[in-house]
C-alpha positions in Angstrom: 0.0 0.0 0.0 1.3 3.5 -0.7 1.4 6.2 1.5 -0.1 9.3 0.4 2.0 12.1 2.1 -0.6 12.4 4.9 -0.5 9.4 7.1 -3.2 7.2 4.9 -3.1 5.0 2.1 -3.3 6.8 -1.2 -6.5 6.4 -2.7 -8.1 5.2 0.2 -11.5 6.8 1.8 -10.0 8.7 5.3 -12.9 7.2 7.1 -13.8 3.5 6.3 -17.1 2.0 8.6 -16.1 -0.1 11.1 -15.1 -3.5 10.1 -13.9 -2.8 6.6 -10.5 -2.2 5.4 -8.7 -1.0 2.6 -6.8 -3.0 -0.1 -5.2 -2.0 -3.6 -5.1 -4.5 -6.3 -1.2 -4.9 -6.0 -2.1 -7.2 -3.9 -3.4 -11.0 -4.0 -7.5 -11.5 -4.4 -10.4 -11.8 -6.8 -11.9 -10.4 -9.6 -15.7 -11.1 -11.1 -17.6 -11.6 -14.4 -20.8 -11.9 -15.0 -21.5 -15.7 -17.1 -24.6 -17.1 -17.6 -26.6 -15.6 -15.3 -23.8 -15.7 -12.3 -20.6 -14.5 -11.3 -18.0 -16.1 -11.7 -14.7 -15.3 -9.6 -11.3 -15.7 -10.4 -7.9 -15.7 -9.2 -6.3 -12.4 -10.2 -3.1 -13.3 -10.3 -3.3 -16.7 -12.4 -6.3 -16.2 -14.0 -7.9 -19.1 -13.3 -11.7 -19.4 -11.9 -12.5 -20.2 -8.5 -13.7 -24.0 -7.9 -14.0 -24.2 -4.5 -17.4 -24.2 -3.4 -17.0 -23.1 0.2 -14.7 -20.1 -1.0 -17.4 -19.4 -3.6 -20.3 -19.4 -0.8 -17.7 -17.2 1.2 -17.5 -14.3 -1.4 -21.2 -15.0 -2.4 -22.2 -14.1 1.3 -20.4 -10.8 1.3 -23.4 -9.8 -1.1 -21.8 -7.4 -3.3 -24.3 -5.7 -5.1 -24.9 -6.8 -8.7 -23.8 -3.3 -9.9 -20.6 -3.1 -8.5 -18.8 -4.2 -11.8 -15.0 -3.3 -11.1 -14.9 -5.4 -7.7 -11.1 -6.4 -5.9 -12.1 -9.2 -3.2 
């Protein structure tokens, strides 16, 4: 994470709610796309789509709204 000069992350919101924290995509998580009629999720470093079933119920559960369409998990 970089720091912006004034004590925060750059490009971070100065005051997150409680319980969620701030990541940049430099680092290791997921990305989604939209395929027949669900999201898919993949690893953004490989490319390759999530199989896990637990991990999918995981993100799934976070219930990130449908138009949210540039999402870093």
């Amino acid at each position: 994470m970089l720091n912006s000069g004034s004590g925060g992350v750059q490009g971070c919101p100065e005051d997150l709610p409680p319980g969620l924290r701030y990541m940049d995509d430099s680092r290791r998580g997921y990305t989604r796309e939209w395929i027949d009629g669900a999201f898919a999720y993949f690893f953004n470093t490989q490319g390759k789509r999530v199989g896990d079933e637990a991990e999918i119920r995981r993100i799934n559960a976070l219930a990130i709204p449908p138009a949210y369409i540039d999402v870093w998990i």
